[in-house]
C-alpha positions in Angstrom: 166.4 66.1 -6.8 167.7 63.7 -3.9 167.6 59.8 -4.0 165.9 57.3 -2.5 167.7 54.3 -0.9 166.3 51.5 -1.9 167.4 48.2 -0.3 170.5 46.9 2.0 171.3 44.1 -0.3 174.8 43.8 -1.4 174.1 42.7 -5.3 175.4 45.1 -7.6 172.7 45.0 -10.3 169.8 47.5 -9.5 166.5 45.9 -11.4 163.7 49.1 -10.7 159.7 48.1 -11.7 157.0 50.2 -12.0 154.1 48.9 -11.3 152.8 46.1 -8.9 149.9 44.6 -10.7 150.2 40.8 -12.8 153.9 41.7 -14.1 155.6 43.6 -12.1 154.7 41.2 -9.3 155.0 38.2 -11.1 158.5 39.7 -12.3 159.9 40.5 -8.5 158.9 37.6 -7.6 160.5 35.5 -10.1 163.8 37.2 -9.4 163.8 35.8 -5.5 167.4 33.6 -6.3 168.8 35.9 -8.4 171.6 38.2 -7.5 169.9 41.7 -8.0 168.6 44.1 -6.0 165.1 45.3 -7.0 162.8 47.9 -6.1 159.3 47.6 -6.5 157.5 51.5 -7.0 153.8 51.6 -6.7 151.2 54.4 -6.6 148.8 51.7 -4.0 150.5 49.7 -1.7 148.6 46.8 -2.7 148.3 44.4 -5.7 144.9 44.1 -7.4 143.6 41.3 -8.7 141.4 42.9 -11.5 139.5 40.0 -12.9 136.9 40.0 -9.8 136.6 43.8 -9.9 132.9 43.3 -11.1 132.3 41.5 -8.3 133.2 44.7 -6.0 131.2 46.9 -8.1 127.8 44.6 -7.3 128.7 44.2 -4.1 129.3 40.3 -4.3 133.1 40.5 -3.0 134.7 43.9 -0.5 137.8 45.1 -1.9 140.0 43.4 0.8 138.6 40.1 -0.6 141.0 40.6 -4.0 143.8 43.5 -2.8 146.9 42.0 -1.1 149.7 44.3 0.7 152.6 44.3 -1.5 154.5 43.9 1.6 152.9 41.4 2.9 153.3 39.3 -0.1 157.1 40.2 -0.8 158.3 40.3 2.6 160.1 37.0 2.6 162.2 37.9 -0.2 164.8 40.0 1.1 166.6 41.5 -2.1 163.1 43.3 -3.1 162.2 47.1 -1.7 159.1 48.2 -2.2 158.6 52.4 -2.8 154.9 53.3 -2.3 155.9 56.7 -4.4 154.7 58.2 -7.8 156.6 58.3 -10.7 156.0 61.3 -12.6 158.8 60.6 -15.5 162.2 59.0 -16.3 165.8 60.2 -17.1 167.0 57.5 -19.5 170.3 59.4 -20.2 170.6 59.3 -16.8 169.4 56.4 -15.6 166.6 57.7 -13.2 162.8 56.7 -12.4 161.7 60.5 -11.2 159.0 60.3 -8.4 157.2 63.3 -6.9 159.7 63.4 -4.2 163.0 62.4 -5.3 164.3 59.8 -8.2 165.6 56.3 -8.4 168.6 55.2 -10.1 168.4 52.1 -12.0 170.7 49.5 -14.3 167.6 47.9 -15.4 164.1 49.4 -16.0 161.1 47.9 -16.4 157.9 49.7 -16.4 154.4 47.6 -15.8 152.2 50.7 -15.5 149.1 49.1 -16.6 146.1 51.3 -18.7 142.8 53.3 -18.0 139.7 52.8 -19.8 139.4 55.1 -23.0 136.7 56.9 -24.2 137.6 57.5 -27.8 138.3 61.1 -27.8 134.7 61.6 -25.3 136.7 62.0 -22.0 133.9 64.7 -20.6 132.0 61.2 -20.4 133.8 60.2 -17.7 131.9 61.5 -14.9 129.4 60.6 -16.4 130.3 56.7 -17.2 132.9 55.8 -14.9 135.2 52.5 -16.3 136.3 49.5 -14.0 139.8 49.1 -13.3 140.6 50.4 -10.0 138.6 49.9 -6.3 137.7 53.6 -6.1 136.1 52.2 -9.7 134.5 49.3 -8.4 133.1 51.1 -5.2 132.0 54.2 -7.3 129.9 51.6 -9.6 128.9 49.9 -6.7 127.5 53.5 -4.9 125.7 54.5 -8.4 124.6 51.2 -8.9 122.4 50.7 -5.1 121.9 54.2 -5.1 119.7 54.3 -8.5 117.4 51.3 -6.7 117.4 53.7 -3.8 116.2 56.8 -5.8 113.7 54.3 -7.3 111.8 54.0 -4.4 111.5 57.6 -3.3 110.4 58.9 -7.1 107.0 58.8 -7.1 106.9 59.9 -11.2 107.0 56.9 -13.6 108.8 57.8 -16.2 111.9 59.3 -14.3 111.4 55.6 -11.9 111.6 54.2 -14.9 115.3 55.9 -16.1 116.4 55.0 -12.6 115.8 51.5 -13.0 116.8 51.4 -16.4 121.3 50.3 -16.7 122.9 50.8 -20.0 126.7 49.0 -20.0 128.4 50.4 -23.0 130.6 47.3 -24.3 129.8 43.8 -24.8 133.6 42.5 -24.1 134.1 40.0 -21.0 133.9 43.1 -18.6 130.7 44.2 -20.0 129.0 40.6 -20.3 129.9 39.3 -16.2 129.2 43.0 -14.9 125.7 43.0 -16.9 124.7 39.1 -15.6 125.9 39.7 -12.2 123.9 43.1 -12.2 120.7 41.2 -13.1 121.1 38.3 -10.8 121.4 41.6 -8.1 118.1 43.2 -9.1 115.9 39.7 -9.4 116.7 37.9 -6.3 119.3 39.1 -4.0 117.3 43.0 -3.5 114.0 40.8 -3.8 111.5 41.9 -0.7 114.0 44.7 0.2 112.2 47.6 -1.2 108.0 48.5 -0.8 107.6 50.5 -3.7 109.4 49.1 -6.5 110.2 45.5 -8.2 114.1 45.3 -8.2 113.1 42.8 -10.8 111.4 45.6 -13.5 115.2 46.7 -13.9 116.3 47.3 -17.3 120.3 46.3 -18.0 121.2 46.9 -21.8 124.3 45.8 -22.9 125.6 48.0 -26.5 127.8 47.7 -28.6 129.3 48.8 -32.0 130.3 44.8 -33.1 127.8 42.6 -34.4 127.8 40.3 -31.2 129.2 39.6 -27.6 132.7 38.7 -26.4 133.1 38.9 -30.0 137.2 37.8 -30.0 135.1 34.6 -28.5 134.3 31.7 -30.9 130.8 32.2 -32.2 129.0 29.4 -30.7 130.2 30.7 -27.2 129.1 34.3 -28.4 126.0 33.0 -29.0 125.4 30.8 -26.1 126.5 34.0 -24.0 123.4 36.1 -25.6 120.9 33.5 -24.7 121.9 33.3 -21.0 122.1 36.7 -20.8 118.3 36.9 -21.9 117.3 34.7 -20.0 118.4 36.8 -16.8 116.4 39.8 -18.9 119.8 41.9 -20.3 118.8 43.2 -23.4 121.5 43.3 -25.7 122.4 45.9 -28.5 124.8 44.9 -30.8 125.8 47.3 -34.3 125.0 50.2 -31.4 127.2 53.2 -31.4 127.2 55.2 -28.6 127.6 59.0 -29.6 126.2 61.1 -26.8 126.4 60.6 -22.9 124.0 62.7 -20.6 123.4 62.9 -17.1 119.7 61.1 -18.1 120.4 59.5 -21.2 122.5 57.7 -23.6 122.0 58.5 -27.4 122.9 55.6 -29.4 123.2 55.6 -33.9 121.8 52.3 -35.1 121.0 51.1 -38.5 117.2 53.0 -38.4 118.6 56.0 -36.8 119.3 58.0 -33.6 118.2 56.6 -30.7 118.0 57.9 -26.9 117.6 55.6 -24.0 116.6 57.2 -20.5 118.9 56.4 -18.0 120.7 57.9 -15.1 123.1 54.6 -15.1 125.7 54.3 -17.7 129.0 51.9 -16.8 131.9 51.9 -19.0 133.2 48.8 -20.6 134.5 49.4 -24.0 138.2 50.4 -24.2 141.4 50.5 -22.6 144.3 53.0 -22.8 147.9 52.6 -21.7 148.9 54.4 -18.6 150.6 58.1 -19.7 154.0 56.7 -18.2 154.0 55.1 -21.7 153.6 58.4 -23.7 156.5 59.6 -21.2 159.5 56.9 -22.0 158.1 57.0 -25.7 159.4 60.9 -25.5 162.6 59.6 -23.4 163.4 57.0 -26.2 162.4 58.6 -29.4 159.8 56.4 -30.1 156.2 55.9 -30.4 153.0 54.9 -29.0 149.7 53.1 -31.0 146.7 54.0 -31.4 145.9 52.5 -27.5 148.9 54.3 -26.0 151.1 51.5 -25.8 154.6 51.0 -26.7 156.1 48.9 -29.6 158.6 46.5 -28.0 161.5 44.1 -29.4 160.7 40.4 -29.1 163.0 39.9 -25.8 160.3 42.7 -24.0 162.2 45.2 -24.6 162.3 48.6 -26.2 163.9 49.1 -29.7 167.8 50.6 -28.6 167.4 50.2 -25.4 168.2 46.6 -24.3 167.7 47.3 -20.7 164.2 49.0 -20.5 161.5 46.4 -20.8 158.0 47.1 -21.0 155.1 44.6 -20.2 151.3 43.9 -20.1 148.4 46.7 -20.8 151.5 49.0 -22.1 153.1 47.0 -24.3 152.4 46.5 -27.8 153.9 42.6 -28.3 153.1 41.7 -32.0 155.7 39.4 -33.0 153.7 36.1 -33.0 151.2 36.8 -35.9 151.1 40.4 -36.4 148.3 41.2 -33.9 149.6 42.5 -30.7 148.6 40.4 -27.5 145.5 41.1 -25.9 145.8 43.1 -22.4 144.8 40.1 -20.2 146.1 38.9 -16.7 148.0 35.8 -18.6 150.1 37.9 -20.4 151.4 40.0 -18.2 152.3 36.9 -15.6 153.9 35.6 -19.0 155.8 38.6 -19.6 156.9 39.0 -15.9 158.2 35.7 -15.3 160.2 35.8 -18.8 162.0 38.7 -18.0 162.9 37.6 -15.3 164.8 34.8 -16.7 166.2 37.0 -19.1 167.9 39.0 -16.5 169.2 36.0 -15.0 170.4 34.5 -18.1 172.3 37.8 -18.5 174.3 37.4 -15.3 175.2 34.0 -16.4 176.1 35.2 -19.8 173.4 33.0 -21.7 171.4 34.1 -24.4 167.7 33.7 -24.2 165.3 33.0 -26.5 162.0 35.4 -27.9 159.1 35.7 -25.7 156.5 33.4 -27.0 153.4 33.6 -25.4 151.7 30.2 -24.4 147.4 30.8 -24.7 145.8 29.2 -21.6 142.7 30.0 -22.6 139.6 32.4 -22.0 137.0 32.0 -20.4 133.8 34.4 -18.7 131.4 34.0 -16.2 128.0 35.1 -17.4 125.5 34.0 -14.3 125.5 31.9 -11.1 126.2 28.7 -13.1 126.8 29.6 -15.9 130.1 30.6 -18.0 131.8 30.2 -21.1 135.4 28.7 -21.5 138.2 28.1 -24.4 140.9 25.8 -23.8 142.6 24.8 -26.9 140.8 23.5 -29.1 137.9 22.9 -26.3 134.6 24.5 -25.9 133.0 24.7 -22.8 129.7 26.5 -21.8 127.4 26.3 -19.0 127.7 24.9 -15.6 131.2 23.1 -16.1 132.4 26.3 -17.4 132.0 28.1 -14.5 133.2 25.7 -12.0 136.6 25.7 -14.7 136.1 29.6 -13.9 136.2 29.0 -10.3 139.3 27.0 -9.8 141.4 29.1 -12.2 140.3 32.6 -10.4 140.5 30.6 -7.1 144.6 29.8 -7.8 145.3 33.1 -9.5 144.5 34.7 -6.4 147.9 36.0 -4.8 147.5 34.7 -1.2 145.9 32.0 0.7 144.0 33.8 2.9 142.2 35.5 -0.5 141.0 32.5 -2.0 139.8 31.2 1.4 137.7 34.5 2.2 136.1 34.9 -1.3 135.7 30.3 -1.7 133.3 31.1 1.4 131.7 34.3 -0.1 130.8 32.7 -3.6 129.5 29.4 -1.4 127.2 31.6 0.8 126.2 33.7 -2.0 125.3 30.5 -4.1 123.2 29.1 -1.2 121.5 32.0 -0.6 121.9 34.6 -3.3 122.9 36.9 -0.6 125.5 40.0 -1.6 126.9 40.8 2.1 129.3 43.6 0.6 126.4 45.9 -0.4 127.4 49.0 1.0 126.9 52.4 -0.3 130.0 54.3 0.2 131.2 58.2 -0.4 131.6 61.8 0.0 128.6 63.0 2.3 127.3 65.4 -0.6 126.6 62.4 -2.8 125.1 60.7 -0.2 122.4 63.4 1.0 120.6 63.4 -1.9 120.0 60.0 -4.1 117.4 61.7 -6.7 119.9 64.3 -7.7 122.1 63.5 -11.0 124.5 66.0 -9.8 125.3 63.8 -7.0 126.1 61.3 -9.3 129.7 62.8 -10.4 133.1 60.2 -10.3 135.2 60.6 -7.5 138.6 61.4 -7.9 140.7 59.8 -10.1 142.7 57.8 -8.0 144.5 55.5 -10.0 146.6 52.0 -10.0 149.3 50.7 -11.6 148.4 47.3 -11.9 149.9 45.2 -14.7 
């Protein structure tokens, strides 16, 4: 298997990261004055900023508007390569990240992979309820989603109009709650006027889930202040639901008074993550384990037990040394993670110690409606229309480059004015597109995935 040559740099210490997303980037960047070389391996040439994927996949934002070039946004830092390769396995006795093509040696490792959503042992429901965390996600939502109002309008019997027009978004977590809100604010006033046979407005969006409320790792005043918005857009929500059957025109759900099927030829995935199978891979590598989730124990410096120069961060790593809970897989963490092992490398150089990760809780917050959000920060509680301008900002700066926050600043201000949604393009393979009635047509495009955090 021949190697790849990574960088020119004349630093003896090779630092290798998988994964471009929140902490690999936020970890090569970090590293810009320290003596290392690094190489940066992703499967996308780009890095994703996650958060606004709902945005995509209702057409609000286009993918360009929240995907940045890695190149583009590391090129000024001349000790960091990045490999657009990917990696297939590792060689810890040796050293090596293997790639489809070839293999990279490394001194440190650390491996940022990110997760998939889960479907709790139901993967056939897949095709049938695709997740959100790539674009080819976001886009395939978006396509299903424009494409059921468009079968809508051409099916002339009521009841199967009805299943058209009829949304079912299977978890009642932040993903589920902005994807739901923005998807009614979609149907009652941006497609208003656009169609001559149906009412975008008579669209049905139920939200289920198996917990007794929304955002339910959310304080319950916010919980509750989220379900009230969200009827008042017309999202009917189904908490103590348990989805047990997906079918290409229906969702069966057990509920306290029984089995229950809902028509529908639109079901979205938001209930569950699962760490990218690169974790599984250096758990067999290292002779340990993975949870429940797929992610890996680590030690509280990031790293994995025995191996003090393999780190492991974000959706794959199971950090649990704060109160016994392991962190939760958001954005924050990862950047946390990133910018800490980073110092720890650099510390090691120097020959100073460094102290355990601890991570410091900015906050949470979800966007629920134009105007309306629900933030924590500390010990404060915010809702409503100071919420989401709180919202704003924070996505606005979290946003990689300039040019991003620019381009989607003047996309939420001319959507605001006018409720327009300028990205609402229906995009795919030509089969699914001759033929919006069919439920065949309906199937997920390929898994294409990214390694994002």
């Amino acid at each position: 298997m021949k190697g790849v040559n990574q960088t020119r740099s004349s630093a003896s210490q090779h630092v290798v990261i998988v994964g471009g997303g929140f902490g690999g980037l936020h970890l090569a960047r970090s590293l810009s004055k320290t003596p290392v070389r690094v190489t940066l391996v992703d499967r996308r040439n780009f890095h994703l900023f996650q958060p606004l994927l709902y945005q995509v996949a209702t057409g609000g934002l286009s993918p360009a508007n929240i995907a940045t070039p890695l190149r583009g946004i590391l090129r000024g830092q001349k000790n960091v390569s990045v490999v657009l390769e990917e990696v297939t396995g590792f060689d810890v006795a040796g050293s090596r990240v293997l790639l489809n093509d070839g293999h990279i040696d490394f001194d440190t490792l650390v491996v940022a992979a990110g997760a998939r959503h889960s479907y709790f042992g139901h993967d056939e429901w897949e095709t049938l309820a695709p997740g959100l965390k790539t674009i080819e996600d976001a886009t395939e939502i978006r396509r299903r989603i424009l494409m059921a109002f468009e079968a809508a309008e051409v099916e002339e019997n009521s009841d199967k109009r009805a299943a058209w027009l009829t949304f079912v978004i299977v978890g009642g977590g932040p993903t589920g709650v902005e994807l739901a809100g923005s998807l009614a604010e979609l149907a009652g006033h941006t497609l208003k006027r656009e169609f001559r046979n149906i009412n975008p407005a008579d669209a049905r969006i139920i939200i289920v889930d198996a917990v007794d409320r929304v955002l339910h790792v959310y304080p319950e005043d916010l919980s509750k202040v989220t379900a009230e918005s969200l009827n008042s857009l017309g999202v009917t929500i189904r908490t103590g639901s348990i989805v047990t059957d997906i079918q290409p025109d229906s969702v069966f759900l057990k509920t306290a008074s029984g089995t229950e099927k809902v028509a529908t030829r639109t079901v979205l995935w938001a209930a569950g993550v699962q760490a990218s199978p690169l974790a599984a891979a250096l758990a067999e590598q290292t002779g340990g384990a993975t949870d429940r989730a797929g992610r890996l124990p680590i030690q509280p410096d990031m790293s994995l037990p025995g191996h003090p120069d393999i780190f492991v961060l974000g959706d794959m790593a199971s950090y649990a040394h704060h109160d016994g809970k392991p962190l939760p897989g958001v954005a924050p963490v990862a950047i946390q993670q990133g910018r800490y092992v980073a110092r720890l490398i650099t510390n090691r150089l120097c020959g100073r110690s460094t102290p355990s990760f601890r991570y410091q809780n900015p906050g949470m917050m979800a966007t629920i409606g134009r105007s309306s959000a629900v933030a924590v920060l500390g010990r404060h509680h915010f809702r409503g229309f100071i919420a989401w301008l709180i919202w704003l900002f924070v996505h606005l700066l979290q946003l990689v480059q300039f040019q991003n926050r620019l381009l989607v600043l003047v996309q939420w201000a001319w959507g605001y004015l006018t409720w327009n949604r300028s990205a609402r393009l229906i995009t795919g393979s030509a089969q699914a597109l001759s033929n919006p009635a069919s439920a065949e047509n309906f199937g997920h495009s390929p898994d294409l995935e990214i390694n994002q955090k």
